[in-house]
C-alpha positions in Angstrom: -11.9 -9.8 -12.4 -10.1 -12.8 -12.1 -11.4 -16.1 -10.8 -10.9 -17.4 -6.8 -7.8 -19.8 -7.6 -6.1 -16.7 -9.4 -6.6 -14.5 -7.1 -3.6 -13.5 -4.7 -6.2 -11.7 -2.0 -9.9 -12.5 -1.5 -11.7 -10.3 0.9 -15.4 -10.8 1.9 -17.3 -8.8 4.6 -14.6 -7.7 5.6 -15.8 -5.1 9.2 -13.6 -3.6 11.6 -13.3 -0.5 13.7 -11.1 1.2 16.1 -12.7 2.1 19.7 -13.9 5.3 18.8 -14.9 4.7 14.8 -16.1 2.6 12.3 -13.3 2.3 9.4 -15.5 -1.0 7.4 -18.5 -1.6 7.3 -18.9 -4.3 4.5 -15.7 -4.5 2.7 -15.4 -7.3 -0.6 -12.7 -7.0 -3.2 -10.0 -9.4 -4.7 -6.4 -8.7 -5.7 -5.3 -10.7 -9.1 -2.4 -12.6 -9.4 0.4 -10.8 -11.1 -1.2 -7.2 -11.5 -1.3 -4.1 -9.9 -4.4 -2.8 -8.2 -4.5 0.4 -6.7 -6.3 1.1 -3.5 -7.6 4.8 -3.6 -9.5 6.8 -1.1 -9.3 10.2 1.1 -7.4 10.5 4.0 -9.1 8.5 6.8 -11.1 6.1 4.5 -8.4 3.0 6.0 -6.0 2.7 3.2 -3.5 1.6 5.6 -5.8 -0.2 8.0 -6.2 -2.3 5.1 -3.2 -3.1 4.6 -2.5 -4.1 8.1 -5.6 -6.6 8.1 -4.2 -8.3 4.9 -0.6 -8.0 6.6 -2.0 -9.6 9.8 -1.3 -7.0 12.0 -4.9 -6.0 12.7 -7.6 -8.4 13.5 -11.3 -7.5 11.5 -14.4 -7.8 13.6 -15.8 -9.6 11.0 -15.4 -11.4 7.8 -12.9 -13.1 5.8 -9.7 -11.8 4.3 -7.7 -14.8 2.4 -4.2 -14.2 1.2 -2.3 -17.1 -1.4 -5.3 -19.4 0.0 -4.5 -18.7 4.0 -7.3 -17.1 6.0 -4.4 -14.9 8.0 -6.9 -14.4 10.9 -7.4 -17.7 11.2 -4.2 -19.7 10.8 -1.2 -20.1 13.3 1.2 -17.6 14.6 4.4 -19.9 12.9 2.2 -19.9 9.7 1.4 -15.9 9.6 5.4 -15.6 10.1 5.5 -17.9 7.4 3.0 -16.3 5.2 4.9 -13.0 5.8 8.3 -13.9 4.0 6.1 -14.0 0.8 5.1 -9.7 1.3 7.1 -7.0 0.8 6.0 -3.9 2.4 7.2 -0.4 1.1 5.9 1.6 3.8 4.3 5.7 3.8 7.2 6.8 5.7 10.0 4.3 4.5 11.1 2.6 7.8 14.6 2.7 6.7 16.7 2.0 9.9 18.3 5.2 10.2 22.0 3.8 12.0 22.4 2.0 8.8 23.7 2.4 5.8 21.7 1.7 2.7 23.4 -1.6 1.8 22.9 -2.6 5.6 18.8 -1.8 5.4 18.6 -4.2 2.6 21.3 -7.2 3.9 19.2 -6.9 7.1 16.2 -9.0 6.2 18.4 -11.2 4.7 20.2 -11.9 7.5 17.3 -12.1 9.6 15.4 -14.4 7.0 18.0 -16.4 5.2 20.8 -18.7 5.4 22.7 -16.9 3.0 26.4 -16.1 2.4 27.7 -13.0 3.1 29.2 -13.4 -0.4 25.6 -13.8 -1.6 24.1 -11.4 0.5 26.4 -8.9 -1.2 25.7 -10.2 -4.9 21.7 -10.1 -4.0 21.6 -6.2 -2.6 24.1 -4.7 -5.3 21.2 -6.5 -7.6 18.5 -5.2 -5.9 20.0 -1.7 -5.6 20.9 -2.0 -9.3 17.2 -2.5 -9.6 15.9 0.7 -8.3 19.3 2.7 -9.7 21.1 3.0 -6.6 24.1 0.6 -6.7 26.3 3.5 -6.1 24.6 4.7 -2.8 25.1 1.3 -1.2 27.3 3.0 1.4 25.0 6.0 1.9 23.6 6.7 5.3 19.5 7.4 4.9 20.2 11.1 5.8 22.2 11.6 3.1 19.4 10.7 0.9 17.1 12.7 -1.2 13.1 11.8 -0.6 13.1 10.4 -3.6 16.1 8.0 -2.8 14.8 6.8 0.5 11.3 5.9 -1.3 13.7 3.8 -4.0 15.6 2.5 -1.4 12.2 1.3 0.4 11.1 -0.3 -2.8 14.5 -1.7 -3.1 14.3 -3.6 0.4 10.2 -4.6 -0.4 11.9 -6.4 -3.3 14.8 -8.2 -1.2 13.3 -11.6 -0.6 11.6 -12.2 -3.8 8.0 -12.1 -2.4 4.7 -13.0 -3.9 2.9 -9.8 -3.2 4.6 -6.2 -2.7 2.2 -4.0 -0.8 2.9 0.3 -1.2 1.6 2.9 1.2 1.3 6.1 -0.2 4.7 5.7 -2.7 4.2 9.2 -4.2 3.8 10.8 -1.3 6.4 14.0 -0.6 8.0 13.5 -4.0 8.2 15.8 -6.8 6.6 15.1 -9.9 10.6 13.9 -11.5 10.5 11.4 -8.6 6.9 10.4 -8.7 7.1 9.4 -12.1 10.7 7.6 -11.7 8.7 5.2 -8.5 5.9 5.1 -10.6 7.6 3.3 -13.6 10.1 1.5 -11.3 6.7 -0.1 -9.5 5.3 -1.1 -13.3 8.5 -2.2 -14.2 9.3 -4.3 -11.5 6.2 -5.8 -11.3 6.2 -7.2 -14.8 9.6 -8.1 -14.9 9.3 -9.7 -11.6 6.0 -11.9 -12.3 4.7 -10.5 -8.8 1.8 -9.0 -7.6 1.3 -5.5 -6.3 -1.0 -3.2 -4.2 -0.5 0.5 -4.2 -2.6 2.4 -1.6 -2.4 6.2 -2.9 -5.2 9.3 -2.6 -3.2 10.7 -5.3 -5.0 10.0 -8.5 -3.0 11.0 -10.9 0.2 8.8 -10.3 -2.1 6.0 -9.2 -3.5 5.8 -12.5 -0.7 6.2 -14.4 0.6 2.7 -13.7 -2.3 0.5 -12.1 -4.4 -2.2 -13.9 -7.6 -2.1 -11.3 -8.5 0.2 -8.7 -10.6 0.3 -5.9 -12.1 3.1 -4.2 -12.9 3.2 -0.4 -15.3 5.1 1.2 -18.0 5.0 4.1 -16.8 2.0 5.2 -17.2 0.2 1.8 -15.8 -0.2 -1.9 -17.7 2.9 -3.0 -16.6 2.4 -6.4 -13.8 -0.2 -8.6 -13.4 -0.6 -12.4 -10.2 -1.1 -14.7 -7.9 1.9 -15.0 -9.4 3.2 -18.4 -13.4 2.9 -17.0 -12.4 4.9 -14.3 -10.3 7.6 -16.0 -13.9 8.1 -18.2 -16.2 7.3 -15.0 -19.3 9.8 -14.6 -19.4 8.4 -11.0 -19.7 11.6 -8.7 -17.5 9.8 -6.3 -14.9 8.7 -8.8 -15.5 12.1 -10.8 -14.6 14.3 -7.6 -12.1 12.3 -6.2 -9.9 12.1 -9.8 -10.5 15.6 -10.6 -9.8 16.8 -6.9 -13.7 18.7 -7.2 -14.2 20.0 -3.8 -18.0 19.6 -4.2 -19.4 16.4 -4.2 -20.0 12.8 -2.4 -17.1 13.1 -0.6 -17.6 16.3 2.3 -15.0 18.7 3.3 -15.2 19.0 6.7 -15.3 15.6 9.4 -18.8 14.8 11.3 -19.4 17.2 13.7 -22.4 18.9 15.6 -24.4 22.1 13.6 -22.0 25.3 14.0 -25.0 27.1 16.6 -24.9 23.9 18.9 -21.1 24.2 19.4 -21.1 27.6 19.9 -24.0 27.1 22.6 -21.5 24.8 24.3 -18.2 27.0 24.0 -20.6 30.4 25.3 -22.1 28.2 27.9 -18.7 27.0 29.5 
């Protein structure tokens, strides 16, 4: 992995829990400047808790997580804003505002953000809309948009500002294997041509890996297992073996943590 000063995230013991469970444990892992790593995991593992600690909306228990340099649990609220502006945030189930039309959602943030023109304003979301194919939907309403469409238009408005660091929840989720791989290459493809850097959070392995450089896998509280894209694909891992393959017998159980069967039947018979 890349060194500390080329790194975009650095994470380091990274604990934190909700009031009734532990989601981390012991988290570590970096995110390199200008790449994409995937985050990978079952449903529950804290994908999207993760994302909200590097985002700043959640506060970790304990440890460090350092994004472009800034300790965001650390520094001031002006600063986090600050800090902010740089991310772009496609989220799992779009957040388009639905009252707006699809040239509105993206001309929002730069209204909100910017000093711009509405003369520029125009210029910059026909480009971004261009981007993702969807110049000529600019006076769509979000209901008159496929799945597909709203998860462009989502990436579309991540875009908008120019950040640093794009950050995807779930982008293949709902979408038919046409529009998976359309978002998939739109997320390689903007990445590169856009010199930023990109986090795709994702149980599904097969899109994932199409298009990331580095993947990590969360489970148990902890990085269970990471490697570049082509270790993994050829991992004999049993975690990274049943969760690629979809197995439904191995490291990772079926059913959540519960009492023996007998013992909650005792209780049920005894009420």
């Amino acid at each position: 992995m890349a060194t500390a000063a080329e790194n975009i995230v650095d994470i380091s013991g990274l604990a934190f829990a909700y009031p009734t469970r532990e989601i981390f444990s012991n988290v570590n892992l970096t995110i390199p400047r200008g790449q994409i790593t995937g985050i990978m995991g079952g449903s529950g593992c804290g994908k999207t808790t993760l994302l909200r600690l590097i985002g700043g909306q959640l506060r970790p228990s304990r440890g460090v997580c350092k994004v472009m340099g800034q300790d965001v649990h650390r520094i001031s609220q002006d600063a986090l804003y600050e800090l902010r502006r740089k991310i772009g945030m496609q989220f799992q189930l779009n957040g388009l505002f639905t009252d707006l039309s699809v040239f509105e959602n993206l001309a929002f943030p730069m209204r909100e953000k910017t000093d711009l023109s509405e003369s520029q304003i125009q210029d910059l979301v026909l480009l971004k809309l261009n981007a993702v194919g969807l110049r000529g939907a600019a006076n769509l309403m979000p209901s008159e948009l496929s799945g597909g469409m709203m998860r462009r238009v989502g990436l579309a408005r991540a875009i908008a500002l120019d950040p640093a660091l794009i950050m995807y929840d779930e982008p293949f989720s709902g979408l038919d294997p046409i529009s998976c791989s359309v978002v998939g290459n739109l997320i390689r493809t903007l990445n590169d041509a856009l010199g930023v850097t990109s986090i795709v959070v994702s149980y599904d392995a097969t899109e994932a890996l199409k298009i990331v450089d580095y993947v990590y896998f969360l489970a148990d509280g902890v990085v269970a297992a990471e490697g570049a894209t082509a270790a993994v694909k050829s991992s004999t891992d049993p975690f990274v073996h049943q969760f690629i393959r979809g197995r439904p017998d191995g490291p990772v159980p079926f059913h959540y943590p519960a009492a023996s069967y007998a013992e909650d039947m005792d209780v049920i018979i005894g009420a």
